[in-house]
C-alpha positions as CSV (number, residue, x, y, z in Angstrom):
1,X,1.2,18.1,-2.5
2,X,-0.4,17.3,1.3
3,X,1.7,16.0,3.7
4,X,0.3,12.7,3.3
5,X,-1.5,12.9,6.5
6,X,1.0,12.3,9.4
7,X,1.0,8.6,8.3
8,X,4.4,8.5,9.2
9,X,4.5,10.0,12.7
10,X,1.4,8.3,13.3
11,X,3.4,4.7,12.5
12,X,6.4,5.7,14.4
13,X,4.5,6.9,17.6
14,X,2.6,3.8,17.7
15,X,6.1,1.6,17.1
16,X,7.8,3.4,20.0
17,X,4.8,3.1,22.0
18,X,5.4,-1.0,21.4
19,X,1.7,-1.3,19.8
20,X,3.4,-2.8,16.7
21,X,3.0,-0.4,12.6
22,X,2.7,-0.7,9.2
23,X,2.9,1.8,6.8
24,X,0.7,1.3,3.6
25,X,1.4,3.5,0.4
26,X,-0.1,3.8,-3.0
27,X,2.4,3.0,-5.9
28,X,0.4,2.2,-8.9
29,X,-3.4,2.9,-9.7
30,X,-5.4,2.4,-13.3
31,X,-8.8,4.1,-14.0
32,X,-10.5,6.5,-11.6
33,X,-8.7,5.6,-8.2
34,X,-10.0,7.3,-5.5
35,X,-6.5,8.2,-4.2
36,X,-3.4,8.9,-5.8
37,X,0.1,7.5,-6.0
38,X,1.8,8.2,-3.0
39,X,-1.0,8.7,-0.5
40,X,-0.2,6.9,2.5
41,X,-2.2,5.1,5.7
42,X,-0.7,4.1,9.0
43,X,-1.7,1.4,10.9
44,X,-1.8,0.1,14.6
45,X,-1.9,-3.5,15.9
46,X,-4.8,-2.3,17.7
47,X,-6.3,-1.7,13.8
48,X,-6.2,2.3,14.8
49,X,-5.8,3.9,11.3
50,X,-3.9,7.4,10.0
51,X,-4.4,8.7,6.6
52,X,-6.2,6.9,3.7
53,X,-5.2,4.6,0.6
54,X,-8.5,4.3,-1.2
55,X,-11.1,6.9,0.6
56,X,-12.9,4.4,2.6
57,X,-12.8,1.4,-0.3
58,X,-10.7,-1.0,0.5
59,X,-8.8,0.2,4.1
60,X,-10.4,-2.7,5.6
61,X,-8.8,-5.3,3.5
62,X,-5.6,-3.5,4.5
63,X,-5.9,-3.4,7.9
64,X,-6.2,-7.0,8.1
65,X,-3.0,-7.6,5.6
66,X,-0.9,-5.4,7.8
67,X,-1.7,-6.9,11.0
68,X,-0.2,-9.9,9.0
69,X,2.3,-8.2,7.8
70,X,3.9,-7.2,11.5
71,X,3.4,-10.8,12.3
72,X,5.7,-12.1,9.8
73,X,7.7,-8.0,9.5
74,X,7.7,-8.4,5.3
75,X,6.8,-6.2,3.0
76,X,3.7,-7.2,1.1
77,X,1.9,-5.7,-2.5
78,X,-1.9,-5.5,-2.3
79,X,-3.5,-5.1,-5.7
80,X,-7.6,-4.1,-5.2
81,X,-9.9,-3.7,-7.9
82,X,-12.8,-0.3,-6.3
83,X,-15.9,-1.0,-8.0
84,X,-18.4,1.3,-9.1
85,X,-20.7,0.4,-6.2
86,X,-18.1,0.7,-3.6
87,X,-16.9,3.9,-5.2
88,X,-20.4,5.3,-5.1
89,X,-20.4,4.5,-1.5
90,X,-18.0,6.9,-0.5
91,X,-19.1,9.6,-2.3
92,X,-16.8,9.1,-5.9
93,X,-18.5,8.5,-9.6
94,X,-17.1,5.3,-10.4
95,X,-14.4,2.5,-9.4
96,X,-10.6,1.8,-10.1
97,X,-7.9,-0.6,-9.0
98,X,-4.6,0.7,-7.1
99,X,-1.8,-1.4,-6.0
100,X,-0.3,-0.6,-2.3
101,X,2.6,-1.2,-1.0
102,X,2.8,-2.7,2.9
103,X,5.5,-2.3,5.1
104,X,5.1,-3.3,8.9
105,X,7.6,-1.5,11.4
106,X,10.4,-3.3,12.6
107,X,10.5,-5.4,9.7
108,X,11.2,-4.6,5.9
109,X,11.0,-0.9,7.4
110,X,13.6,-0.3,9.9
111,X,12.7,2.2,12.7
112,X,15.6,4.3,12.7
113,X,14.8,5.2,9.1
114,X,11.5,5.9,9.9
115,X,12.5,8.3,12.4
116,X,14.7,10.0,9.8
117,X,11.8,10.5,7.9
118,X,9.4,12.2,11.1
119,X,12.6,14.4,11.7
120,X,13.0,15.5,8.2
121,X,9.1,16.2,7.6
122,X,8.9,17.9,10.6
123,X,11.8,20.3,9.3
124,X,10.0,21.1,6.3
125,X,13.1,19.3,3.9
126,X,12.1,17.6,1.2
127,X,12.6,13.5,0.7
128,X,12.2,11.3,-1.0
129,X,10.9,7.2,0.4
130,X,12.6,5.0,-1.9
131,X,11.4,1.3,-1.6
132,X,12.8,-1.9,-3.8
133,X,8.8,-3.4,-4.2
134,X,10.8,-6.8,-5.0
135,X,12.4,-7.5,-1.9
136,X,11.7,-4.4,0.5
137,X,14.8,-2.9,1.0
138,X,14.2,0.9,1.7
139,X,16.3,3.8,2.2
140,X,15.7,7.9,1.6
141,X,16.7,10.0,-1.0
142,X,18.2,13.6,-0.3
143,X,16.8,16.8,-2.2
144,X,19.2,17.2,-4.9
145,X,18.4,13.8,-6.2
146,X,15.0,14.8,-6.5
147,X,14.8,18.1,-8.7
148,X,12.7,16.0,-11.1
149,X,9.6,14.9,-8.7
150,X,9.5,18.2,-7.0
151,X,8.8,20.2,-10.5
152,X,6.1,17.6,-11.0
153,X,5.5,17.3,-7.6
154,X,5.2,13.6,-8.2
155,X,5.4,9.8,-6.7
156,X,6.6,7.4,-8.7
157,X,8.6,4.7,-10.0
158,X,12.1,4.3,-10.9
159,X,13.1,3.9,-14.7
160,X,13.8,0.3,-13.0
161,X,10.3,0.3,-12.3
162,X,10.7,-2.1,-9.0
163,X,11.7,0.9,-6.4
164,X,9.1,3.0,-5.9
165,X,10.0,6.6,-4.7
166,X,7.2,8.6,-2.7
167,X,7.8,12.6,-2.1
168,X,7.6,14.3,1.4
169,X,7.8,17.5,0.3
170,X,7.0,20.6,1.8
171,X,3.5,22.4,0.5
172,X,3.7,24.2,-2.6
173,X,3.9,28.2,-2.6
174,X,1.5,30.7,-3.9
175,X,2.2,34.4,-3.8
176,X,-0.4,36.8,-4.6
177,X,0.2,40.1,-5.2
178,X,-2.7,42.4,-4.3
179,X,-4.8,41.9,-1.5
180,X,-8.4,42.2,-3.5
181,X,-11.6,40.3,-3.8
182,X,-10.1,38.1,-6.3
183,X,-7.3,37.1,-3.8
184,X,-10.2,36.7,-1.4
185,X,-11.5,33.8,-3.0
186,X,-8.3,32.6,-4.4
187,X,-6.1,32.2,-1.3
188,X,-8.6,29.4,0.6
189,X,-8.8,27.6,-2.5
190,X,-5.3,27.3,-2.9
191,X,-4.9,26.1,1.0
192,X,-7.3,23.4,0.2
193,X,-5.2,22.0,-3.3
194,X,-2.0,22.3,-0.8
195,X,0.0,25.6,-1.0
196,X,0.7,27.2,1.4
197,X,-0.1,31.0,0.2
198,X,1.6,34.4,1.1
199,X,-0.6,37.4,0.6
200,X,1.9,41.1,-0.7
201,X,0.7,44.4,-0.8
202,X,2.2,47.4,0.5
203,X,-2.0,48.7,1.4
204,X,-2.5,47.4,4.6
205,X,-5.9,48.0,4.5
206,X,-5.8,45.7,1.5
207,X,-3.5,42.8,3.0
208,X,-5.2,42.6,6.4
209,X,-5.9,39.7,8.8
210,X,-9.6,40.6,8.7
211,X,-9.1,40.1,4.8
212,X,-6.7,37.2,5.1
213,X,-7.1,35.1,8.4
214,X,-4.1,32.7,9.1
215,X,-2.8,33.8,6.2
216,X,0.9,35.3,6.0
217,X,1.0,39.1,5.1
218,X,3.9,41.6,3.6
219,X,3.9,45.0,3.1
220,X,6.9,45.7,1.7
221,X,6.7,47.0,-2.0
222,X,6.6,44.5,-4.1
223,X,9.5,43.7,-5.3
224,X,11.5,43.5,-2.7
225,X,8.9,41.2,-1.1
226,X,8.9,39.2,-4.0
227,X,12.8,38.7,-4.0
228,X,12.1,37.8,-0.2
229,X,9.6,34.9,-1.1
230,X,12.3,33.8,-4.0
231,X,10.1,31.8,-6.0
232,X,11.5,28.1,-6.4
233,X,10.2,25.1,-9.1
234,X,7.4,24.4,-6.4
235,X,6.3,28.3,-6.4
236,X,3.0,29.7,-8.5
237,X,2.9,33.7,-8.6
238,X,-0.4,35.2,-9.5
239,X,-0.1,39.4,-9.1
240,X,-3.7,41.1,-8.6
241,X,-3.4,44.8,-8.1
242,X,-3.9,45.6,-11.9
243,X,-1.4,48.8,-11.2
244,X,2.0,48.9,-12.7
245,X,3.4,50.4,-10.2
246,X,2.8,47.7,-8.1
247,X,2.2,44.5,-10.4
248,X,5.9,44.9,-12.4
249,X,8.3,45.3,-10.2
250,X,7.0,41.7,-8.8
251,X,6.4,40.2,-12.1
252,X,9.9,41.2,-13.5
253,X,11.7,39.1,-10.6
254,X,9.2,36.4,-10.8
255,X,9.5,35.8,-14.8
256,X,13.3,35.7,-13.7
257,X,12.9,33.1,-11.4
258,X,12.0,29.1,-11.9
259,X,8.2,29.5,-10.4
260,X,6.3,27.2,-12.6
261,X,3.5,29.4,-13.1
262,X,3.5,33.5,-13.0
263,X,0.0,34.9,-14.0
264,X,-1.1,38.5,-14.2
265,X,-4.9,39.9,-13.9
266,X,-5.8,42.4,-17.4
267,X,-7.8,42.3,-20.3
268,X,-5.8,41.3,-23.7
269,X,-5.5,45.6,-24.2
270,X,-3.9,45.8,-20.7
271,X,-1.5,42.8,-21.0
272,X,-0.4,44.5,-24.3
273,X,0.6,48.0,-22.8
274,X,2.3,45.5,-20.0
275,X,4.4,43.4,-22.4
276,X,5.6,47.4,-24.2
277,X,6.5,48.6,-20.9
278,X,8.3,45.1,-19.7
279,X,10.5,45.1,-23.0
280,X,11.3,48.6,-22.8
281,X,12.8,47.5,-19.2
282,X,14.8,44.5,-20.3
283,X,12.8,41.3,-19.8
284,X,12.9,39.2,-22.6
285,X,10.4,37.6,-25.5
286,X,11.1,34.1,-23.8
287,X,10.1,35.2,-20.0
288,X,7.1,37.4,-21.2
289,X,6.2,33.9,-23.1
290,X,6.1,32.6,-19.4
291,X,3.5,34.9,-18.8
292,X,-0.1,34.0,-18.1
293,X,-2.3,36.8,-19.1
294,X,-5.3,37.6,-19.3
295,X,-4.8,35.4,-16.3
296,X,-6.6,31.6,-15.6
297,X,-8.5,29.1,-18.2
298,X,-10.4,30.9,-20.4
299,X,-14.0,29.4,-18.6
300,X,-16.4,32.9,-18.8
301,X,-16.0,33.1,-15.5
302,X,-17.2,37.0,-14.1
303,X,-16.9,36.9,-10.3
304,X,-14.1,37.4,-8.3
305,X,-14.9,33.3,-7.0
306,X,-15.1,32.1,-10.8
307,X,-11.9,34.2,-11.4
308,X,-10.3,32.3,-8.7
309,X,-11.1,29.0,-9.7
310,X,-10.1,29.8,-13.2
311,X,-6.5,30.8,-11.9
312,X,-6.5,27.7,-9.7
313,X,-7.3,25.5,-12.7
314,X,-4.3,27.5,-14.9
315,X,-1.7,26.5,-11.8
316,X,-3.2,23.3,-11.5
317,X,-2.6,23.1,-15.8
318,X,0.8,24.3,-15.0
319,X,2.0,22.1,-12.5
320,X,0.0,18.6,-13.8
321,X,0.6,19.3,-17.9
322,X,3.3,21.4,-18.3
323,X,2.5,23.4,-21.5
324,X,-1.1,22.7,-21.1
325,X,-1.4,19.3,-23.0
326,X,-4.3,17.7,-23.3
């Protein structure tokens, strides 16, 4: 998941500053919304804007709301219908409607829980913004209470359905095991869908910055790197190397762990000498059942870039539609 765009500090710096905030966020959308739930815009007094609601659609309209809304400090709930035309106009195929939730600074949003907030993003901990859309109270909601949304990665409602909880959440992991043209391709794709992605490979010609730029790199053998990166519910593991010696070491410690996705590169006559020697070590039929391989959507793709995005799309499957429904 981004991290919504530094909506937050940009609302807090301009409150402190004494311009006057709101903070507008996404809670329900129907159709083809340009933006999803939870995507957040800040907004100055001066009309200065951080972050988006709607891709360009309707940030107007809100701008004009929320200079109301830190006139009067309550909490208001915008409903827009984006039309084809005006979805069209910023680049998308067709229109939606989204419903977004405005809070002005100083008002139904208290400052000193907006702060809590920065400070929290800012140390990478995961929170959750919990706001009563009835009558605006708002307060935060620690890690443990959110095992759920971070699996799914996921803003929503309360079974109440009036408080609306949005995730701050640090980027989802990737590791990738095997520093090869496939992980080439793979790793800045992943960046842009939001993980952050660690590169392990005990070849350092293979795992090099030249390879990888801005990209963190491990050369320790594999499995001890992998117990290192200790794959969590927000973690993907994809290994590369298509050598045993190097691919199941990882893989036995990530089919141990609660990574939501663990895929391994090998034709269906590869993956079947893999599952022998994987049983004859221990790991059971349930974890191999975890186990992605041949690895990605089955698309045709070929290239090492067509691989890639098939992998993508499997951990995309993976995290959106557990089990791959339809």
């Amino acid at each position: 998941m981004e991290r919504l765009e530094g909506a937050p500090e940009a609302a807090l710096e301009w409150h402190r500053a004494g311009t006057g905030a709101a903070l507008a966020t996404v809670i329900e959308t129907w159709g083809s919304a340009p933006r999803p739930r939870g995507s957040q815009l800040a907004i100055s007094a001066n009309a200065e804007i951080v972050g988006s609601v709607s891709g360009g659609c309707v940030e107007g309209a809100v701008v004009a709301e929320a200079l109301d809304a830190m006139g009067d400090g309550q909490h208001r709930v915008l409903e827009y219908g984006v039309s084809d035309d005006e979805a069209f106009a910023v680049g998308l195929a067709c229109g939606g409607t989204i419903k977004v939730l405005l809070e002005p600074v100083g008002g139904t949003l208290p400052p000193d829980l907006l702060a809590d907030l920065v400070a929290r993003r800012k140390r990478s901990e995961a929170v959750g913004q919990a706001v009563n859309v009835q009558n605006g109270t708002t307060f935060l909601v620690d890690e443990p209470n959110l095992s759920t949304r971070l699996t799914g990665d996921r803003s929503d409602f309360e079974p109440d359905g009036e408080t609306f909880v949005t995730l701050h959440a640090p980027p989802l992991r990737l590791a990738v095991v095997g520093g090869v043209h496939i992980a080439q391709a793979l790793v800045p794709m992943a960046r842009l869908a939001g993980y952050a992605a660690t590169v392990i490979d005990p070849r350092e010609a293979f795992a090099a910055p030249a390879r990888f730029p801005d990209t963190p790199l491990v050369h320790d053998w594999p499995d001890e790197a992998m117990a290192a990166f200790a794959p969590d519910t927000r973690s993907a593991v994809v290994l590369l190397t298509h050598d045993p010696k190097l691919d199941d070491p990882a893989l036995r410690i990530a089919l141990d762990s609660p990574a939501f996705y663990v895929g391994a590169l090998g034709s269906t006559r590869t993956h079947a000498k893999r599952v022998d020697r994987l049983t004859a070590v221990g790991v059971s039929p349930d974890a191999l059942a975890r186990l992605d391989a041949p690895i990605g959507l089955d698309i045709g793709s070929r290239s090492p870039g067509e691989i890639a995005v098939a992998i993508l799309a499997a951990m995309t499957q993976a995290l959106r539609k557990p089990g791959g429904a339809a």
